[in-house]
C-alpha positions in Angstrom: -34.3 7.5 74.0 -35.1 4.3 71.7 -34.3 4.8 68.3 -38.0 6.5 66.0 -37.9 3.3 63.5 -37.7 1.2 66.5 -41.0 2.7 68.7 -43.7 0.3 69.2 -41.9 -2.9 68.6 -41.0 -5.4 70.8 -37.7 -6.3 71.7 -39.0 -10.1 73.0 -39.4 -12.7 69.8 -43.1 -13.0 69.2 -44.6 -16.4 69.4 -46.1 -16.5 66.1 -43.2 -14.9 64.4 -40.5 -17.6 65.4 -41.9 -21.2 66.2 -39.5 -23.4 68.2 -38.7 -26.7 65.5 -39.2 -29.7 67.4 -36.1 -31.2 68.7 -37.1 -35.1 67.9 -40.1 -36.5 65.9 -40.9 -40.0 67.2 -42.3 -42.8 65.4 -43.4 -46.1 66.6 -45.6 -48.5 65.2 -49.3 -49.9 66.5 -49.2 -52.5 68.6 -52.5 -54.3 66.6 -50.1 -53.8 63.3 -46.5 -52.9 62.8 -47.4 -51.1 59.3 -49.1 -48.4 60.9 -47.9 -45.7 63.6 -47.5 -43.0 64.9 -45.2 -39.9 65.0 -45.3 -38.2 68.1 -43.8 -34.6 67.8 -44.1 -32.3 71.3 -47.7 -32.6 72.1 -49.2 -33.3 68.6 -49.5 -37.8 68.1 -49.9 -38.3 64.2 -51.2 -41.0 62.4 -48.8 -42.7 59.8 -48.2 -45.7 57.9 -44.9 -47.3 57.6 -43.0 -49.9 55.6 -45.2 -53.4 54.6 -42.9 -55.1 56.5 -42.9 -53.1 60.2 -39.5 -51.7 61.1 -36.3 -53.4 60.7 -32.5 -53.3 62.4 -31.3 -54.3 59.4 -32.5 -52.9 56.3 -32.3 -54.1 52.5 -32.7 -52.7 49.1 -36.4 -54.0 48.7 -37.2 -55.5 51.3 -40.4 -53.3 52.4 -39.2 -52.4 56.1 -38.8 -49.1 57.7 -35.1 -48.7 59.2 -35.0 -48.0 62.6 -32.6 -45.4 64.2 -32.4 -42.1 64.6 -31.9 -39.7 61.2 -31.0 -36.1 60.8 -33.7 -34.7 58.1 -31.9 -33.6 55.5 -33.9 -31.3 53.0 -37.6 -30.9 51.6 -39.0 -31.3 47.8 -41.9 -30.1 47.1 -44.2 -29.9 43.5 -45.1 -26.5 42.9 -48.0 -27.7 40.7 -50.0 -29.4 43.5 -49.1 -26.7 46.1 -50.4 -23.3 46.1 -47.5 -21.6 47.7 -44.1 -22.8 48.8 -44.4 -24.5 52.4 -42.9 -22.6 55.2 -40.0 -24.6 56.6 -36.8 -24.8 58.8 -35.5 -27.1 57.0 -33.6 -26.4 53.0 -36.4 -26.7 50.5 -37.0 -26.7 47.0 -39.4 -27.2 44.3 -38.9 -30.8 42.3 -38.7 -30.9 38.3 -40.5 -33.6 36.0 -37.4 -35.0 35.8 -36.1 -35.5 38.7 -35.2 -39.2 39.9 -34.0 -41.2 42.5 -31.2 -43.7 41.9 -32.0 -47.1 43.8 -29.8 -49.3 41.6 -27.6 -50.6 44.1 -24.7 -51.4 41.8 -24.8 -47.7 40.6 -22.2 -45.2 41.5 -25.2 -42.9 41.9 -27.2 -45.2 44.4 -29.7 -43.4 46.9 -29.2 -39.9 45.2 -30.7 -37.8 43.3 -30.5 -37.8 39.3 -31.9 -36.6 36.1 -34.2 -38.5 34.3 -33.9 -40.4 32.4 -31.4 -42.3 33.2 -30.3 -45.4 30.2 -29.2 -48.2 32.0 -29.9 -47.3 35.9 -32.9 -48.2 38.2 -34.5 -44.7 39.3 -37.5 -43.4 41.2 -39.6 -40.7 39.4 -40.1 -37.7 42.5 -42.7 -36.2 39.5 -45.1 -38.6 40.9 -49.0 -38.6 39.4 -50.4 -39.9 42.5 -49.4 -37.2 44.7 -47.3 -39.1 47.3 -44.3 -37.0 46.6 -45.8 -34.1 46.2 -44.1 -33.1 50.1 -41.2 -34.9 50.7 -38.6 -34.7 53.7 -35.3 -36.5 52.7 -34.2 -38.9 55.8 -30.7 -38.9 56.4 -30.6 -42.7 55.7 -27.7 -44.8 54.2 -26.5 -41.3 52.8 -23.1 -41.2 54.5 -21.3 -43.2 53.7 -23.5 -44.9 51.2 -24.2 -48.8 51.5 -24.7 -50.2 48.1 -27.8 -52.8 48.8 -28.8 -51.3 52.2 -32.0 -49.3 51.3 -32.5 -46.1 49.3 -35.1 -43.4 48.7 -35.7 -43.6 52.3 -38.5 -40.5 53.0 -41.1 -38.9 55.0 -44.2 -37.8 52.3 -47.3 -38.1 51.9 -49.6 -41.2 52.4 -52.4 -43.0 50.4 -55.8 -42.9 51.7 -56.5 -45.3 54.2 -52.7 -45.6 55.8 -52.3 -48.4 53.7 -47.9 -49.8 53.9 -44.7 -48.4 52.0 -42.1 -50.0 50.6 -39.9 -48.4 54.0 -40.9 -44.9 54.3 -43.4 -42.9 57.0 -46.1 -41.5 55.4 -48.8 -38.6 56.9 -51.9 -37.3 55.3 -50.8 -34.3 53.6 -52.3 -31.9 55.7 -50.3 -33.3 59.0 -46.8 -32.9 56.9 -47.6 -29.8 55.7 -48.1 -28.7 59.6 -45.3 -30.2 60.5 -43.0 -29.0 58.0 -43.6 -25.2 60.0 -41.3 -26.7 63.3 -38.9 -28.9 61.4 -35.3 -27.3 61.3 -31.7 -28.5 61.1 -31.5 -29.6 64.5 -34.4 -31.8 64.5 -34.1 -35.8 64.2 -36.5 -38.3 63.5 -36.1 -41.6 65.6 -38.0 -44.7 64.1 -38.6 -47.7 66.6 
């Protein structure tokens, strides 16, 4: 006799309670122009833009290019006062600070990491952006282990300008496509560029 707590529930996982992630999230650029793409993930194709200089083998601290290979995504940052709730995820999340930074000095012992702003004497990204770009962000497993002092930092997945127009070497989606995407990303899945 099934236990009284346990009558009329299912036993089989419901499909809208757990969402497979995707395994791989593909990106490739447009034939027409190397700074725009697109991210294929399962069935869905999703527009993107991508560094100003295409996608690159071999990737430098400023040179505009995308790195090509395949990443693990690490973790999400999100800004709490753009977003109306916290985005569901698969992947570790949390909520970024005003003073939150990135370090792309490459001569720092802090290079492609996070730190506190701000930061005397060291090059940093502000992830407290105004323009909303980081407002979603998905941390790509690049040049983080072990760290290549000049090789490319602040490598990320977030959200693009209007238009598509290039990064300085991330993929960006409109903000509505990461935020759907975020749902079937998880620690398994990878994201191959070129």
């Amino acid at each position: 006799m099934p236990h009284p707590l346990a009558a009329g529930r299912s036993h089989k996982p419901s499909r809208e309670r757990k969402r497979k992630t995707f395994p791989v999230l593909r990106v490739r650029p447009l034939i027409a122009d190397a700074r725009r793409g697109q991210l294929i993930a399962g069935p869905l194709v999703i527009r993107c833009a991508l560094g100003r200089s295409g996608i690159a083998t071999v990737k430098r601290e400023g040179d505009g290019a995308s790195p090509r290979g395949l990443f693990r995504l690490r973790e999400v940052f999100y800004r709490p006062d753009h977003l109306t709730a916290r985005p569901p995820t698969g992947l570790p999340i949390r909520a970024t600070r005003p003073y939150d930074g990135w370090c792309d000095a490459p001569l720092h012992r802090r290079y492609n990491r996070p730190v506190t702003l701000p930061c005397p004497g060291m090059s940093a990204e502000e992830m407290w952006r105004g323009d909303g770009l980081y407002d979603l962000v998905v941390d790509i497993d690049y040049n983080r282990g072990p760290i290549r002092p000049g090789r490319g930092s602040a490598i990320f997945l977030h959200v693009a300008r209007p238009g598509y127009p290039p990064t300085e070497g991330c993929v960006a989606l409109a903000r509505s496509d990461l935020l759907r995407l975020l749902r079937r990303l998880g620690p398994r899945t990878r994201l191959r560029i070129g």
